[in-house]
N, C-alpha and C positions, 0 to 999 in steps of 0.2 A: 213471618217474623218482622217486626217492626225496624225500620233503623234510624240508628240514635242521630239526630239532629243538633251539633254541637252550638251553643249560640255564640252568637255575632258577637268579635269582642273587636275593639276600637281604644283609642287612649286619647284621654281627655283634649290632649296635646291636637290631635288630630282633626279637632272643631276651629283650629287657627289654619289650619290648612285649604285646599280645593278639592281635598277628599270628600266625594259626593257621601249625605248620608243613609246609613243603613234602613229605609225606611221599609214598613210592610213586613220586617221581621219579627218572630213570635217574642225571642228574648234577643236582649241585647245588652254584655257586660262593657262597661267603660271601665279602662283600668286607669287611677291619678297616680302615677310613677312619681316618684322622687324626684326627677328632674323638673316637674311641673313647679316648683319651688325656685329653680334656675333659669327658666328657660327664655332665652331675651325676645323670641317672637311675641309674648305678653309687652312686651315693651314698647312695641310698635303702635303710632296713633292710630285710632279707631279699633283697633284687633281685636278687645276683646269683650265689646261689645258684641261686634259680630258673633263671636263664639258663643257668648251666652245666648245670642238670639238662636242662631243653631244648635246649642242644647236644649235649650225650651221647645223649639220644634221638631225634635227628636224627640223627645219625651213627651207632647201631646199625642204623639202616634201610636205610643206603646202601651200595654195593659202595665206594662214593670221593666222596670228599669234597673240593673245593678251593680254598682259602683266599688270598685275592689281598690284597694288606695295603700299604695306603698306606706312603708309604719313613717319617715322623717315626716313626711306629705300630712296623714292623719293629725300626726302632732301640733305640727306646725300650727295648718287650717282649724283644730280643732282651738287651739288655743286665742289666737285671734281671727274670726272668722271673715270680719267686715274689711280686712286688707289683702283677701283673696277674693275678688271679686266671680270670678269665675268657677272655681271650686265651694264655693257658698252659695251657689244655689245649687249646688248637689244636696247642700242638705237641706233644702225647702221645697224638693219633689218630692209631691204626697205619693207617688207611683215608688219610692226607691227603695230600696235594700243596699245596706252597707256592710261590707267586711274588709278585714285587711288582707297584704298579700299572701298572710302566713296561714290564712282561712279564717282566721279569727274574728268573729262577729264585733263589731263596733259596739261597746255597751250604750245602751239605750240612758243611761244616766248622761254619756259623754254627751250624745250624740244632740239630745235635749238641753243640756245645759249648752252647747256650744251654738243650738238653733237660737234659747232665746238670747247668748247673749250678742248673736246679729239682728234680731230685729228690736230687740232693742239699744241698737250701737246709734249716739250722737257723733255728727262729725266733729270733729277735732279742728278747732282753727290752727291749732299747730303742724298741719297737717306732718304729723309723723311718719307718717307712710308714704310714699308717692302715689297710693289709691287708696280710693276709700269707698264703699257703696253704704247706702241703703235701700232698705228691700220691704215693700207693702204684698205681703198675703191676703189674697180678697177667698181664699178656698180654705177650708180644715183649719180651724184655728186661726182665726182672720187676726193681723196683725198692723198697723199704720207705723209708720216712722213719727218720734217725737218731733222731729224738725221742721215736718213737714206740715203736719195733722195738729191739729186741739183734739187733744185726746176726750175731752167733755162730749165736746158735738159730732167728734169723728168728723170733720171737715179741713176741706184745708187750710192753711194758716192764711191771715191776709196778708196784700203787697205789702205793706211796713214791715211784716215782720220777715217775708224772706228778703227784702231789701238791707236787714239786722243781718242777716245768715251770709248773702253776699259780702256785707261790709268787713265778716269775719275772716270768712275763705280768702277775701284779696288782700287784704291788710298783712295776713301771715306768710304772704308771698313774695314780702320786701327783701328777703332775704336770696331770692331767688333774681332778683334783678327788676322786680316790680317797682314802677314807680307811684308813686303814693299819692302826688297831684294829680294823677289820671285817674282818681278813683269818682269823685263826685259826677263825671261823666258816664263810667262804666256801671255804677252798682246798679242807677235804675233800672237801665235796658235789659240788664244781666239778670235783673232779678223778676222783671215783667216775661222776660223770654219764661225763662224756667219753669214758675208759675203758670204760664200756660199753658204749655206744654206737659207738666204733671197734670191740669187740670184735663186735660182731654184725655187723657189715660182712664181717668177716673170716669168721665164721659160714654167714653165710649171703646175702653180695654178691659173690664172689667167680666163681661155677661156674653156667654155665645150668642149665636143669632137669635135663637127663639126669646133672649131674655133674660133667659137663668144665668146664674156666676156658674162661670167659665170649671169643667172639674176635666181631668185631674192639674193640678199646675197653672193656680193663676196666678201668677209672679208680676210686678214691679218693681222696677228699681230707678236708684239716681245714683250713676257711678263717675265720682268725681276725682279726675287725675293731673298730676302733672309730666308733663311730655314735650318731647323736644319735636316740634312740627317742621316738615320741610314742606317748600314749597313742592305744587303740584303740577303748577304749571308755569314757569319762568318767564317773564314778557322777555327777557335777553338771555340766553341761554349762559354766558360768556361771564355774566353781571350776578350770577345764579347766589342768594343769600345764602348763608350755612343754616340748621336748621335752628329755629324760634322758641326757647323758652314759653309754651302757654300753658293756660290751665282750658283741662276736657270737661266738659259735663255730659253725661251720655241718658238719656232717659231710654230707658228699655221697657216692653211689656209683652205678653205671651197672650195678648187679643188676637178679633178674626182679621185683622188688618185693615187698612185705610177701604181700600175697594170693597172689601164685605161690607166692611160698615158702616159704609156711603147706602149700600145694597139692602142694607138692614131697614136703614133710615128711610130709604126710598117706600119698600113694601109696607113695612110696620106705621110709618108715620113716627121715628123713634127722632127725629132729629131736635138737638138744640138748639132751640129757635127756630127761625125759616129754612128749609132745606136750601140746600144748593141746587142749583136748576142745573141739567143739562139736555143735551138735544134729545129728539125723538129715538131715534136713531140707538144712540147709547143708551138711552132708558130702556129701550125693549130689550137690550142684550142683559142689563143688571138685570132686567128683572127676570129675564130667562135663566141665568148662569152662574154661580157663584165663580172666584175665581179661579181661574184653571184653566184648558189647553180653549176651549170655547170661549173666552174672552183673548179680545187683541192684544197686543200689548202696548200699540197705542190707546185703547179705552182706557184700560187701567194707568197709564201716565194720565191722561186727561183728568181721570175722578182726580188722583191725587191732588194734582195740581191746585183742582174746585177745591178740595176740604182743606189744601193751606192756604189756600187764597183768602178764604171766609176773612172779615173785617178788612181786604183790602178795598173792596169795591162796596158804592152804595148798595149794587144791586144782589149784594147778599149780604143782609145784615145780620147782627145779630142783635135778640132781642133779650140778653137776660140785663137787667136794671145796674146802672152805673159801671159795667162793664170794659177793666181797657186791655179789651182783647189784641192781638198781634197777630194778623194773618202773616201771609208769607214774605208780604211785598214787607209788612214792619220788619221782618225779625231781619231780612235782608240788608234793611237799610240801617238798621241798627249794628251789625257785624260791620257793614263798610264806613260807618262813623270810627267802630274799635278797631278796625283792618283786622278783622277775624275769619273764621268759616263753619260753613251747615251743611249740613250731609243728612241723610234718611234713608233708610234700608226695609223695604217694606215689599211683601208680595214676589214679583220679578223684577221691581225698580232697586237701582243706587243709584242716587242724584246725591250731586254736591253742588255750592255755590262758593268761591272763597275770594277772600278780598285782603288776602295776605299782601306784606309787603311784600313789593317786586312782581307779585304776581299778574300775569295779562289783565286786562280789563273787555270783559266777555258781558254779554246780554247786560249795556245797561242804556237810558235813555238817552236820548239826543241832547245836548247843550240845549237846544233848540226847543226842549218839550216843554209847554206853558203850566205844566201842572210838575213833572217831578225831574225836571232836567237833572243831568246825570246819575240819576239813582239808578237802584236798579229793576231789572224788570222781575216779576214773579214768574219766575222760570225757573227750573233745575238743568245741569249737564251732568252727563251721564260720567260716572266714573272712569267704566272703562277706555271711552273714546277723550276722555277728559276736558272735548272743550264741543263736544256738540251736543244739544239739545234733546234731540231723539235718542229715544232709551235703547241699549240693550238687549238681550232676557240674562236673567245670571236664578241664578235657583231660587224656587219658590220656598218660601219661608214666611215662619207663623210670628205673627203681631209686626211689630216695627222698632226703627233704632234709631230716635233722632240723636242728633251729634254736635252739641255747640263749642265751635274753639274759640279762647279770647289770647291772646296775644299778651305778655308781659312784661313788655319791653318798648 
């Protein structure tokens, strides 16, 4: 006689946690409780991008995924779905099944109507909500954000016009304690960052390694919040700022990550423009090992490092025409103009860099350097050890999280 295998149930709640996930399981129910609606760990900077990042890679694992949702929770999310950012892409897993707690099947009319009216949600410069996402489907029903995309060309919008969409987002934040002459400074970088950043998703998060679009769950998004930032690391502990009124932009995608797809580029010849070079050494391990316990975890810092670095140095150029790309060294120097911070969660890496006020001043040039004195250097530190260079491991996980904070004050 066979015996019954009850599946893995978990609550949604529990992706903001260090609750390892249930991976290699046949079924797997997430239940969104009522309190998912309340719960102030959403509140926390960077939180729940991470989540979603560990939703999406929970669910590339699984043949089915499904989602039991307390009734306040269904209503709420179903009603406006773009200001739950995390509970909204439960419903843009092609893998899901939905019911509520009472057993009752989600109607397929709600469930549709509530899908398209997130992917086609415009942000709001009012920002009414203190979050807001939107979300690009490249699987089942392929879907672009207006914001983002020219719906004609399905391309992305040019610099002018998300340099319009920034002018929006910060202009509505005067209320928030935003000052308003700091804008003709802030929109451009703010708005060349973001751009390229969606454009490498598009790049290179879109298709698994052979090529093909990525199935089940190929998700993008740009989840744009406002959040109270503390410092991370206080140059005077004593002197320690309370925490920062800024605004988050969080680009998210459920790609094979920076290292495969350095790996991809390597083998295939898939790269945008000139590849990134690196040593013998590392090359024979990419091309041996996808990523995993066989890769170091210094190799995998290294690649990263190579694919944001691209347009820092001459000796990786890139060659698409009239191009103004922002490797790592730009997006860097461009947060410590705004006293901001960048974070990236990819693979077994989290790096951060931050240039908050009060905060230490860590990896940057010499006074003394003839080319970029006091900037900073292209380097990431590790989250957890907070101010050293050499990474970690923290759990592997599927695509990446970059993380821009701008300061509003």
């Amino acid at each position: 006689m066979l015996e019954f295998s009850p599946a893995t149930t978990l609550s949604l709640l529990d992706l903001v946690t260090n609750q390892a996930l249930p991976l290699g399981k046949p079924e797997v129910v997430v239940e969104i409780p009522d309190t998912y609606l309340t719960d102030e760990r959403l509140e926390r900077p960077g939180v729940e991008g991470i989540a979603i990042q560990r939703l999406l890679t929970l669910a590339q694992q699984l043949s089915s995924i499904r989602f039991s949702w307390g009734q306040a929770a269904a209503q709420r999310v179903l009603a406006s779905p773009a200001v739950h950012p995390l509970a909204s892409i439960c419903l843009c897993l092609n893998n899901a099944t939905h019911v509520c707690e009472n057993g009752d099947v989600i109607g397929k009319d709600a469930f549709e109507r509530a899908r398209q009216n997130l992917v086609s949600h415009r942000l709001g410069a009012d920002m009414f909500s203190e979050r807001q996402v939107l979300i690009s489907l490249d699987y089942q029903r392929p879907s672009l954000p207006f914001d983002l995309y020219e719906p004609s060309s399905r391309r992305l919008r040019r610099e002018e016009e998300f340099e319009a969409l920034v002018d929006d987002l910060l202009f509505a934040q005067r209320g928030a304690g935003f000052r308003a002459e700091v804008l003709p400074k802030f929109r451009l970088p703010i708005a060349i960052i973001l751009r390229e950043l969606i454009e490498n998703t598009d790049d290179h998060a879109r298709t698994d390694f052979d090529g093909s679009i990525l199935k089940p769950n190929a998700v993008r998004c740009l989840l744009v919040k406002r959040i109270e930032q503390e410092q991370l690391f206080p140059a005077k502990m004593e002197n320690k700022n309370p925490p920062m009124p800024c605004l988050e932009f969080t680009i998210i995608d459920s790609g094979i990550g920076y290292y495969n797809s350095y790996r991809r580029q390597l083998l295939r010849g898939q790269a945008r423009g000139i590849p990134v070079k690196v040593g013998e050494t590392q090359a024979d391990t990419i091309r041996q090992y996808e990523l995993g316990p066989n890769v170091s975890l210094d190799i995998e810092y290294a690649i990263l490092l190579k694919c944001l670095e691209r347009h820092s140095d001459n000796a990786v150029p890139d060659t698409r025409p009239g191009h103004r790309g922002m490797g790592l060294y730009e997006v860097l120097r461009a947060l410590k103009m705004m006293h901001g911070m960048f974070e990236v969660r990819t693979g077994r890496i989290h790096g951060y860099r931050s240039f908050l006020e009060g905060e230490a001043r860590l990896q940057l040039e010499s006074e003394d350097s003839k080319t970029r004195p006091g900037m900073p250097k292209a380097s990431l530190l590790d989250v957890s050890s907070k101010f050293w260079k050499k990474p970690t491991p923290h759990e592997l996980v599927r695509g990446s999280v970059v993380r821009v904070v701008v300061p509003l004050v």
